[in-house]
TIBA-995091 format. One record per residue (C-alpha): residue in three letters; y, x, z. Coordinates in nm, 3 decimals. Layout:
REM residues N
<pt rest="ALA" Y="Y" X="X" Z="Z"/>
...
REM end
This chain:
REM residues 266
<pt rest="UNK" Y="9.743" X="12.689" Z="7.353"/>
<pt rest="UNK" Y="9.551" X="12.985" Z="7.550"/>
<pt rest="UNK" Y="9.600" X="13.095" Z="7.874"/>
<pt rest="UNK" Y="9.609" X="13.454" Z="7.944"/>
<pt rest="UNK" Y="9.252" X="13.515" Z="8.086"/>
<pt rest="UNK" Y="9.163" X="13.587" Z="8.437"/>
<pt rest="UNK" Y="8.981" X="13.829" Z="8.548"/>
<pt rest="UNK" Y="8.757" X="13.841" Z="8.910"/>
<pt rest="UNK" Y="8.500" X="14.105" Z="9.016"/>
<pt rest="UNK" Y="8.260" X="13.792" Z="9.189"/>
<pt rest="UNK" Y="8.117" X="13.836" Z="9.508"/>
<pt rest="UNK" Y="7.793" X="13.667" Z="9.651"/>
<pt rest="UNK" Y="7.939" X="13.592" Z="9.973"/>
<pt rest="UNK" Y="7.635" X="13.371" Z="10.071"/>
<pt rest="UNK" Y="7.355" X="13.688" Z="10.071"/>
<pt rest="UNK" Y="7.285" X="13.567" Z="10.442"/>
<pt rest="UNK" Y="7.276" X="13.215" Z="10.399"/>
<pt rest="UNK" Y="6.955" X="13.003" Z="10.425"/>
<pt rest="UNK" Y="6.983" X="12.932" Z="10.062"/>
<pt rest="UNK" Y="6.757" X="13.171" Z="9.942"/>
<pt rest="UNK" Y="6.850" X="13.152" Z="9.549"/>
<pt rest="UNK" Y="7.123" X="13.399" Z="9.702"/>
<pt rest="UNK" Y="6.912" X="13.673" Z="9.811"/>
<pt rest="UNK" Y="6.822" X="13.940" Z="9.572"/>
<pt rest="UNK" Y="6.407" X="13.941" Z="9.618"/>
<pt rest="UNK" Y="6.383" X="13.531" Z="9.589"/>
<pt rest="UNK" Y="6.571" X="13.500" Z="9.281"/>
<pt rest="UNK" Y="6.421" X="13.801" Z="9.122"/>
<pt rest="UNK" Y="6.080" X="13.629" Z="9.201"/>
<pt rest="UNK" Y="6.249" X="13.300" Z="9.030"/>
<pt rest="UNK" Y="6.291" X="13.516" Z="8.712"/>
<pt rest="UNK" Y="6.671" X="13.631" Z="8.746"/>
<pt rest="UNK" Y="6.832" X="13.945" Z="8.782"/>
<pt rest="UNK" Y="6.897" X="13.890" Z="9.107"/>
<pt rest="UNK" Y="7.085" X="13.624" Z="9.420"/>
<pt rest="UNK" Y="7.335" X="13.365" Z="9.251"/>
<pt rest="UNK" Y="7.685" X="13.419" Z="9.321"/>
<pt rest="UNK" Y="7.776" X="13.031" Z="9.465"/>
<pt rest="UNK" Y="7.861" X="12.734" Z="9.216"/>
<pt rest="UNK" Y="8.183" X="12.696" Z="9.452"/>
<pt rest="UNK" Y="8.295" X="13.044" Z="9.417"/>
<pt rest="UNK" Y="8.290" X="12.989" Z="9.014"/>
<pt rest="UNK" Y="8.487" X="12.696" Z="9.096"/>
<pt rest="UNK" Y="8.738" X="12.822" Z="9.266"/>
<pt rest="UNK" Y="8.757" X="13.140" Z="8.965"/>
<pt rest="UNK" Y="8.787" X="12.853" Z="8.746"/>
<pt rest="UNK" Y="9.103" X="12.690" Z="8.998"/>
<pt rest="UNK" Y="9.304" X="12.997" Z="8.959"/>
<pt rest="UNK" Y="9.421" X="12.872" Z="8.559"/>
<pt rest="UNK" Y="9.530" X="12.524" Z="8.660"/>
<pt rest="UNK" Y="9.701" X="12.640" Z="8.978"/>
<pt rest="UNK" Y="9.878" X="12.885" Z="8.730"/>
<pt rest="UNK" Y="9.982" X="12.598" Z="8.462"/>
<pt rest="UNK" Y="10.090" X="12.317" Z="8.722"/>
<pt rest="UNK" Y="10.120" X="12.479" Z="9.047"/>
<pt rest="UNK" Y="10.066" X="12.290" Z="9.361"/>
<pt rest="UNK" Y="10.083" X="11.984" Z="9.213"/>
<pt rest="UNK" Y="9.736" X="12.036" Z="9.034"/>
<pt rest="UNK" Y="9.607" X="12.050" Z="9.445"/>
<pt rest="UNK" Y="9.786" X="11.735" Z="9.540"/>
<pt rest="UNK" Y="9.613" X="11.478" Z="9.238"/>
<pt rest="UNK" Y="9.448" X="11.714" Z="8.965"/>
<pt rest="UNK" Y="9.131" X="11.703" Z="8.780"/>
<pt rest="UNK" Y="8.836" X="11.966" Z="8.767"/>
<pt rest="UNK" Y="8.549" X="11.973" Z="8.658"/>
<pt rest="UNK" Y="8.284" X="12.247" Z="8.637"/>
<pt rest="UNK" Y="7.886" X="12.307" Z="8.516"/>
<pt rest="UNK" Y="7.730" X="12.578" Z="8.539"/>
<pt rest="UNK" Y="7.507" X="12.669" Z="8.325"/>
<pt rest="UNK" Y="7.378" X="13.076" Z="8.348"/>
<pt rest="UNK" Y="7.419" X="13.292" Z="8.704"/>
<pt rest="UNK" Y="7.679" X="13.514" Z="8.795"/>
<pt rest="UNK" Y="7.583" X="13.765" Z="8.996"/>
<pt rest="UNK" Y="7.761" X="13.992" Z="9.256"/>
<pt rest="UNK" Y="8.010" X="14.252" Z="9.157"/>
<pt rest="UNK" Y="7.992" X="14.161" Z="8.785"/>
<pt rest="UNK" Y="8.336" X="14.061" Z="8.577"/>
<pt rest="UNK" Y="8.319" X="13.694" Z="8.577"/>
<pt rest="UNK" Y="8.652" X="13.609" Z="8.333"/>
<pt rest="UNK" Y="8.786" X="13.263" Z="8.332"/>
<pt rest="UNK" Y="8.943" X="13.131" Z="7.993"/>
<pt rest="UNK" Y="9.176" X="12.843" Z="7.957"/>
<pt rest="UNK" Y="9.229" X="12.618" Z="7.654"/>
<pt rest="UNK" Y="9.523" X="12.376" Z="7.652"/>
<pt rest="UNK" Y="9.472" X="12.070" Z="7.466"/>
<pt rest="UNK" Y="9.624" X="11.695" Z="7.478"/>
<pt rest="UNK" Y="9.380" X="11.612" Z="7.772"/>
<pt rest="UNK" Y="9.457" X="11.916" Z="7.977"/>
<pt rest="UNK" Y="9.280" X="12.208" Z="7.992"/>
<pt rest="UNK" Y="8.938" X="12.297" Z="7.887"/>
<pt rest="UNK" Y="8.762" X="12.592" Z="8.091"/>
<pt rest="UNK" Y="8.482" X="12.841" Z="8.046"/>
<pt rest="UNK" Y="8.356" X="13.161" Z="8.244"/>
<pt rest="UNK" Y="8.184" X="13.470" Z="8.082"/>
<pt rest="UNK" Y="7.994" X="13.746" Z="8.279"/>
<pt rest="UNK" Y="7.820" X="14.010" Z="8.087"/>
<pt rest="UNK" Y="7.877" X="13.836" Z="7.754"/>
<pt rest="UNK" Y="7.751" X="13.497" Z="7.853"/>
<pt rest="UNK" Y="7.883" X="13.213" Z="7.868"/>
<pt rest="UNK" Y="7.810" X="13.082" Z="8.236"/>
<pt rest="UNK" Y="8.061" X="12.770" Z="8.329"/>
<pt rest="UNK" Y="8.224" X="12.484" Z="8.153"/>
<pt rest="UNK" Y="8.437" X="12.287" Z="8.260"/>
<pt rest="UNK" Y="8.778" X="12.128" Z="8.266"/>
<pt rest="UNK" Y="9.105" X="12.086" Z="8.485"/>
<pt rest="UNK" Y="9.385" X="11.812" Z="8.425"/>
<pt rest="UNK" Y="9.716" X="11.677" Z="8.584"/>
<pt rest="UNK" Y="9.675" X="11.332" Z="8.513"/>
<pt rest="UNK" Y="9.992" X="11.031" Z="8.489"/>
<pt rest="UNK" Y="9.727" X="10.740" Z="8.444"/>
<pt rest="UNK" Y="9.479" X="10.799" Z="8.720"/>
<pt rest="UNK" Y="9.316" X="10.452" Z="8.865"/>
<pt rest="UNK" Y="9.415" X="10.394" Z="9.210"/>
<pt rest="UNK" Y="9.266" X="10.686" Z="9.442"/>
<pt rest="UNK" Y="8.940" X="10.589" Z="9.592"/>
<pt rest="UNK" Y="8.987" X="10.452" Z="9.967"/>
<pt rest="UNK" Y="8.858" X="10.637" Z="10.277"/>
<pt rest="UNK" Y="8.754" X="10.260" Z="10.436"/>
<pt rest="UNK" Y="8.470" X="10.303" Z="10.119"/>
<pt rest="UNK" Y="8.319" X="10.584" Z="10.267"/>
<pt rest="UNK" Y="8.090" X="10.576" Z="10.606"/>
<pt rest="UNK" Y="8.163" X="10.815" Z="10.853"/>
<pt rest="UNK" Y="7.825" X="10.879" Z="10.979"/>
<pt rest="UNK" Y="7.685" X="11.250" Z="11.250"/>
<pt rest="UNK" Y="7.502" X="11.493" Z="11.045"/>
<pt rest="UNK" Y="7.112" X="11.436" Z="11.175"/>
<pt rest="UNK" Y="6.988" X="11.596" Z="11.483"/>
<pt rest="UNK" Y="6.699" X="11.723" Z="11.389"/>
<pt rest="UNK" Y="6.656" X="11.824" Z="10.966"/>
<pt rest="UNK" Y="6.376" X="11.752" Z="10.795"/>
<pt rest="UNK" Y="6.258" X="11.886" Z="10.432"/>
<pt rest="UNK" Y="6.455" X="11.788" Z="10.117"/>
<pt rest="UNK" Y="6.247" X="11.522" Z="9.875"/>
<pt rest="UNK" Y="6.271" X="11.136" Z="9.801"/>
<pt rest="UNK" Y="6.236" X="11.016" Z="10.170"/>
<pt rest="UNK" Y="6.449" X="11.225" Z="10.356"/>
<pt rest="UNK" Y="6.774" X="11.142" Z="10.065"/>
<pt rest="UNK" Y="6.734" X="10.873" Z="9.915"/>
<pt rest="UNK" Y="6.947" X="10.677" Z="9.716"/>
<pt rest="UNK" Y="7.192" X="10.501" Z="9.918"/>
<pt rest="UNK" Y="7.165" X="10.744" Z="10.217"/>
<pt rest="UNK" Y="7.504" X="10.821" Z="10.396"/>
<pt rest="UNK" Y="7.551" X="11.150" Z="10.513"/>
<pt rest="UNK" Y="7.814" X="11.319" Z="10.743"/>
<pt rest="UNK" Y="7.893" X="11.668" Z="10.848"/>
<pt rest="UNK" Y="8.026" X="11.866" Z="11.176"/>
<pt rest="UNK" Y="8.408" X="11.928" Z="11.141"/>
<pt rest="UNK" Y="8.506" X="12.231" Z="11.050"/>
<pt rest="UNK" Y="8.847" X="12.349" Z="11.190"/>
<pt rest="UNK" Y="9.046" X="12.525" Z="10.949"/>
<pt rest="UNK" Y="9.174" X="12.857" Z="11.141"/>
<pt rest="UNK" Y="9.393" X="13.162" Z="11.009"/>
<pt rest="UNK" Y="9.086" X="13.328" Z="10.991"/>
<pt rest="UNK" Y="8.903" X="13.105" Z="10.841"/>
<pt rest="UNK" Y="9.117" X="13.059" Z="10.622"/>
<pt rest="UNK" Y="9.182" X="13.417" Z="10.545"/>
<pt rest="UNK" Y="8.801" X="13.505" Z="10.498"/>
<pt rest="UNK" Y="8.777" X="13.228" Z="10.214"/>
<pt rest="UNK" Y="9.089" X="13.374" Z="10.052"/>
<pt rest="UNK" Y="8.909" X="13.707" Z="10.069"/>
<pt rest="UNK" Y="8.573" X="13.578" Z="9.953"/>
<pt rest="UNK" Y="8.715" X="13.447" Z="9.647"/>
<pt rest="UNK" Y="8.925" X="13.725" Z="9.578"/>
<pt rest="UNK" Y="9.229" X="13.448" Z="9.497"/>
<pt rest="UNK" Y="9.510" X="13.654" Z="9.394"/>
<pt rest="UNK" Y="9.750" X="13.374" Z="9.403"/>
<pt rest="UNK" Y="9.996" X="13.391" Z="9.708"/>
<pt rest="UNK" Y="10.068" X="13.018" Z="9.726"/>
<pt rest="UNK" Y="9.790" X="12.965" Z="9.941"/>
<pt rest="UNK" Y="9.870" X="13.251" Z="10.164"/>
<pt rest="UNK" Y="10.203" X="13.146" Z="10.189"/>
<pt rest="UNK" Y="10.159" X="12.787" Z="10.247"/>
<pt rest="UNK" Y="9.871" X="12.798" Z="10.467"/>
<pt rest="UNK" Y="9.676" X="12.608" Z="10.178"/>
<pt rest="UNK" Y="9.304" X="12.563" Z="10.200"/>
<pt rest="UNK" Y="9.181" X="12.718" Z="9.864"/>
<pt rest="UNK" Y="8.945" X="12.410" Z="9.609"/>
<pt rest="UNK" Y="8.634" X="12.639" Z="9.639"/>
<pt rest="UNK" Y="8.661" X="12.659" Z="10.025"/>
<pt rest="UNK" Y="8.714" X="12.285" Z="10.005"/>
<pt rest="UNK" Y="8.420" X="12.163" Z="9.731"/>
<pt rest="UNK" Y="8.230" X="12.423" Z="9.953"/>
<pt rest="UNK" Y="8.183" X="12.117" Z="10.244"/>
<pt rest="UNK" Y="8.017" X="11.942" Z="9.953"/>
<pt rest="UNK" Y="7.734" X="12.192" Z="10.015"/>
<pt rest="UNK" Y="7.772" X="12.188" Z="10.375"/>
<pt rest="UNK" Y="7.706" X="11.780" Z="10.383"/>
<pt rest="UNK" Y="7.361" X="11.862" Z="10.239"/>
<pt rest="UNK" Y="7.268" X="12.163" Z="10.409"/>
<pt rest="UNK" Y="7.327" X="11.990" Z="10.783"/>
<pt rest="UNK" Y="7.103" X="11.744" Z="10.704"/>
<pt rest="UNK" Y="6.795" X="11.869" Z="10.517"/>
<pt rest="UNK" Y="6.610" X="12.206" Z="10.478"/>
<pt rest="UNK" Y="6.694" X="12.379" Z="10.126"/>
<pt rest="UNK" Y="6.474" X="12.725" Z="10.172"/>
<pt rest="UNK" Y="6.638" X="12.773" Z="9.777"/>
<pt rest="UNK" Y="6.847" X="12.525" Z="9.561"/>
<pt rest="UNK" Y="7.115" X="12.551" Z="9.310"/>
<pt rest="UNK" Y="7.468" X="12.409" Z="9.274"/>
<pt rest="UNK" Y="7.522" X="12.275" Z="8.892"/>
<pt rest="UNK" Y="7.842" X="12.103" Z="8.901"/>
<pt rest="UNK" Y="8.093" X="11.911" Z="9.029"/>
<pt rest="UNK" Y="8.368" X="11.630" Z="8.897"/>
<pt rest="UNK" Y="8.643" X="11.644" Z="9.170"/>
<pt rest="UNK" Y="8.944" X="11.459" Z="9.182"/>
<pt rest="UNK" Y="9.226" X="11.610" Z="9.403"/>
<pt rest="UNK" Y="9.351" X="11.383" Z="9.691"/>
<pt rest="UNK" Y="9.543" X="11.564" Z="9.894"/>
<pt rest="UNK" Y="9.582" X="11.935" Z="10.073"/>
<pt rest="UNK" Y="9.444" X="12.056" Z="10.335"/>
<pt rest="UNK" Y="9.563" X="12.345" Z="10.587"/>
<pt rest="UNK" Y="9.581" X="12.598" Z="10.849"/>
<pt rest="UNK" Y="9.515" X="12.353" Z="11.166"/>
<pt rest="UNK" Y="9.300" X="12.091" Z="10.985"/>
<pt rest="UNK" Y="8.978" X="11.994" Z="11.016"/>
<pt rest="UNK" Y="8.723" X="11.870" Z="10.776"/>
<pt rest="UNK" Y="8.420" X="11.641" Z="10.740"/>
<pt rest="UNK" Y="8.272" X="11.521" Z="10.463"/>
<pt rest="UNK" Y="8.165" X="11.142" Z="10.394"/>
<pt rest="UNK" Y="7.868" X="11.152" Z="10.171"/>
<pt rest="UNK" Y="7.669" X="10.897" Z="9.958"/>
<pt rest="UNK" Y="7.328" X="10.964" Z="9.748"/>
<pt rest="UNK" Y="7.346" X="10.821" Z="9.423"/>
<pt rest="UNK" Y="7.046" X="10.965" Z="9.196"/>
<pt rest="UNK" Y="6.756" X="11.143" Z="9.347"/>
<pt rest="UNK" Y="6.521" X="11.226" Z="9.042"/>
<pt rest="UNK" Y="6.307" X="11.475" Z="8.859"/>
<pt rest="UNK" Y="6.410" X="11.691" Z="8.538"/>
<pt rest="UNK" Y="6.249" X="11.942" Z="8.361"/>
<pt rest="UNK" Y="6.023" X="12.004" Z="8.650"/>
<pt rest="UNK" Y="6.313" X="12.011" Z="8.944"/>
<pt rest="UNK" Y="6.400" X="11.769" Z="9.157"/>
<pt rest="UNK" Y="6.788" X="11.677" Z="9.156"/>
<pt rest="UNK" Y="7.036" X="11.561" Z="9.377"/>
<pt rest="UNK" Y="7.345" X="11.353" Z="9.305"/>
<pt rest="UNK" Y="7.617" X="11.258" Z="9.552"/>
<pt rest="UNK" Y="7.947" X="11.119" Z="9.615"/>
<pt rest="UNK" Y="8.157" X="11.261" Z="9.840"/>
<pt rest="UNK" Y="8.480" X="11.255" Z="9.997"/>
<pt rest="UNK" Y="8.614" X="11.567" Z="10.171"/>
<pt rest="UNK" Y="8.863" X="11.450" Z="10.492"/>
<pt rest="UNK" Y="9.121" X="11.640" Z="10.679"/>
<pt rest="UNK" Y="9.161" X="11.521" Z="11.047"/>
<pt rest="UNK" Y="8.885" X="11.230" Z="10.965"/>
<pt rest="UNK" Y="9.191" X="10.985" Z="10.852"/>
<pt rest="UNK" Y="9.298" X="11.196" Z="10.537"/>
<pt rest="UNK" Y="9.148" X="11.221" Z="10.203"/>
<pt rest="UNK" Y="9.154" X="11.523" Z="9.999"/>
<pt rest="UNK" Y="8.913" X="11.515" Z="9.749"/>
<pt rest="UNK" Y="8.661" X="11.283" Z="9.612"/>
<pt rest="UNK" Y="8.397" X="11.484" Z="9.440"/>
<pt rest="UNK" Y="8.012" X="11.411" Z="9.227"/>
<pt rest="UNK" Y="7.849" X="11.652" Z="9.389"/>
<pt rest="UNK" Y="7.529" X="11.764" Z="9.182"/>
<pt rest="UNK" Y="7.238" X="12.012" Z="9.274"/>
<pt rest="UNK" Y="6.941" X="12.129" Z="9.229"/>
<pt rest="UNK" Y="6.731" X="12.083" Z="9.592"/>
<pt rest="UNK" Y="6.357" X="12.197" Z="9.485"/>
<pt rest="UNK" Y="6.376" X="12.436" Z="9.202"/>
<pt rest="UNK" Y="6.065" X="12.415" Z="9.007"/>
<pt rest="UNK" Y="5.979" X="12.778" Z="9.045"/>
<pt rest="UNK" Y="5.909" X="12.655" Z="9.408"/>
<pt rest="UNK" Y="5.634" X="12.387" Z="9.319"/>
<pt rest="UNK" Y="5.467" X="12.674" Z="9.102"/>
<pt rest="UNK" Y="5.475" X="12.921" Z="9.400"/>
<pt rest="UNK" Y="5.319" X="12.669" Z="9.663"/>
REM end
C-alpha cells in the first residue's frame, strides 16, 4: 500500500557551517550544482511518513534507515514516497526528477534486546582537533561530544529548519529524528577538522524520546575507516543520550570525511 506523498521545499540550513560541501562556490568547484542540503535534514523529510503511519510509537522503538545517493539542494521540492510492505515501509526521495534517498522505516515486535548504555564509553570531545585521516579515527577510537541542552528555542529552530509540519512534536515538546541523528554529525565534527565531507547514511534504531529540558551527548565508536572509489570513509556506532543516563537512539553513522575531489585539488 502507498502513502500519500509528502511534499517539503528543503532548506540548506548548514550554508554557514564549517562543512564546506554546504556552501554554494565549494560544491560547485566539486562538480554540483551547488551546497548539499544535510543528509539529516533528508532524514528527517523521510521521518514525516512513519510518524504519519504509527505515530509516536515509531519515536519510542522504530526503525529507519536512509542512503543517500544524489544532492538535494536548497529551495528545491524534495518529495518523500512511502511503500508499505510486510517488513514495514520502504522509502525514497525525488528532487528535480531524481531519485536522491532510499531508505526504510519499521515498527518492529521482534527487536533483539536494545543495546545497553554500560556498552558505550562516555569519553570529552578532544581539546584541541586535529585533521580527519587514519590516525586521528581510527578503528576502535571512542569519541564523545559537549551536551547540548535542548531549549524551546532550540527546539523551535530545528522544527523550523526542517519545515516538519506535524504538530506532535510541537505539542509534546518532542525533539524531532533529524535534530537527533544530527549529534551523529556533531560527535565527528568536535573532534576532527572536516573543511568538506558528506553524510551517506544512517541505520538508526529508536530508543527512546527526547525533549524540551534534555540534554544530549553522543557515545561514539569507529568501526571502519577505509578508502573507496578514491574517498576516504568513515563508519561509526553511536548512541545518542538524553541526560547522559538515557538512551535514545543507537545509530551506524556513515560519511564521507575526505571527498576525493579534495586530494585532486591539493
Amino acid at each position: 500500500m502507498s502513502l500519500a506523498p509528502y511534499q517539503v521545499s528543503a532548506y540548506n540550513s548548514a550554508t554557514a557551517s564549517e562543512n564546506k560541501i554546504h556552501d554554494d562556490a565549494t560544491a560547485q568547484r566539486f562538480g554540483f550544482k551547488g551546497g548539499f542540503v544535510g543528509g539529516v535534514n533528508i532524514y528527517a523529510y523521510m521521518a514525516h511518513l512513519p510518524v504519519r503511519r504509527w505515530g509516536r510509537e515509531w519515536l519510542e522503538r522504530g526503525t529507519g534507515e536512509a542512503r543517500f545517493g544524489k544532492p538535494v539542494y536548497d529551495g528545491e521540492i524534495a518529495e518523500v514516497t512511502g511503500v508499505e510492505d510486510a517488513d514495514g515501509m520502504a522509502l525514497s526521495v525525488h528532487s528535480l526528477g531524481v531519485l536522491c534517498a532510499t531508505g526504510r522505516a519499521a515498527l518492529p515486535s521482534n527487536l533483539p534486546p536494545a543495546p545497553a548504555l554500560a556498552d558505550y564509553k562516555a569519553v570529552a570531545p578532544r581539546a584541541e582537533r586535529s585533521d580527519a585521516n587514519e590516525q586521528t579515527i581510527p578503528v576502535g577510537e571512542w569519541l564523545g561530544m559537549a551536551p547540548i541542552p535542548v531549549t524551546p528555542e532550540w527546539q523551535a529552530q530545528n522544527l523550523a529548519d526542517t519545515r516538519e509540519t506535524d504538530p506532535l512534536y510541537a505539542r509534546e515538546g518532542l525533539v524531532h529524528p533529524g535534530s537527533i541523528l544530527r549529534c551523529c554529525n556533531w560527535v565527528l565534527t568536535q573532534n576532527v577538522v572536516l573543511p568538506a565531507w558528506i553524510h551517506m547514511g544512517s541505520t538508526v534504531r529508536n530508543l527512546g524520546l527526547a525533549r524540551i529540558g534534555d540534554s544530549l551527548t553522543v557515545r561514539a565508536k569507529v568501526t571502519r575507516n577505509y578508502e573507496h572509489k578514491g574517498h576516504k570513509w568513515v563508519e561509526m556506532d553511536c548512541m545518542v543520550v538524553a541526560n547522559e543516563t538515557r538512551p535514545v537512539i543507537q545509530a551506524l553513522h556513515i560519511a564521507i570525511y575526505r571527498p576525493r575531489q579534495l586530494a585532486e585539488a591539493a
